[in-house]
N, C-alpha and C positions, 0 to 999 in steps of 0.2 A: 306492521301498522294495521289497526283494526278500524273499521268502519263502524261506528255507534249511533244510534239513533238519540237524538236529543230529547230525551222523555220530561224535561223541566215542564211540569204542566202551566207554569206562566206562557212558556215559551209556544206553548202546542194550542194552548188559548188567542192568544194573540195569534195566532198565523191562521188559525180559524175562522175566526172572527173578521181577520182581512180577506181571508175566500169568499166568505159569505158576503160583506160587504160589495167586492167585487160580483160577485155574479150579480145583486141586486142592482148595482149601479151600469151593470152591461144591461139591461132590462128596464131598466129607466130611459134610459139613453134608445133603445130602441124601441119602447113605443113612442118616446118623445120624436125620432124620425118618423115613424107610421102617421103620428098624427099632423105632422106636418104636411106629409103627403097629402094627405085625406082635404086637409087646408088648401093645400095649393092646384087639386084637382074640384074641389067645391062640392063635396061628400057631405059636408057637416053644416046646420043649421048653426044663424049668428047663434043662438042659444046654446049649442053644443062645442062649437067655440070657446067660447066662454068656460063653462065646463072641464074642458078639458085642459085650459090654459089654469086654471086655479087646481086643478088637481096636478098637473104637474110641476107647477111652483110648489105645490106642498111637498109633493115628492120629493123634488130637489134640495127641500128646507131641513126636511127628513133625512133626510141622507146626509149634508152636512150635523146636523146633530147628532148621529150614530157616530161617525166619524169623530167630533170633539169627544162624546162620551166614549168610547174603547182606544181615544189616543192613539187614531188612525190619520193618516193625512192623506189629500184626496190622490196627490200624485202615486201614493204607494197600490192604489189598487188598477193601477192599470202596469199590467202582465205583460213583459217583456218575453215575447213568444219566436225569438231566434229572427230566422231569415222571414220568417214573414211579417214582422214587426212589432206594435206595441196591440193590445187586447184594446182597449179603448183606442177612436180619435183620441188626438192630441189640438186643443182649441187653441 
């Protein structure tokens, strides 16, 4: 039995595409935690507030639309990382 690399470059796109997705969406997810922090310690101006809540609904808005456009689904990019569990929260 030989071990082969799946070279179909549909196949090597798409699983790219879902890395990258994934990193970005771990990266969202945790400044969307920092600025919550920053929130609930009283860091940030109502102004900044603000700010930072429309940038990260866009974000979020973002991310859903990369996901329909490459025919990715959200649950696919959270990484199933063995005994220490999933790479995302699970909401």
């Amino acid at each position: 039995m030989t071990d082969r690399i799946n070279a179909d470059p549909e196949t090597a796109e798409r699983s790219l595409v879902s890395l990258v997705l994934t990193v970005v969406e771990l990266l969202r997810q945790l400044m969307e935690r920092q600025a919550l922090r920053r929130v609930d310690h009283g860091d940030l101006t109502d102004e900044q507030i603000e700010a930072v809540g429309q940038t990260l609904m866009r974000l979020e808005e973002r991310m859903a639309e990369l996901c329909e456009h490459f025919d990715v689904q959200p649950e696919d990019l959270n990484l199933d990382l063995g005994p220490l569990g999933s790479l995302l929260p699970r909401d």
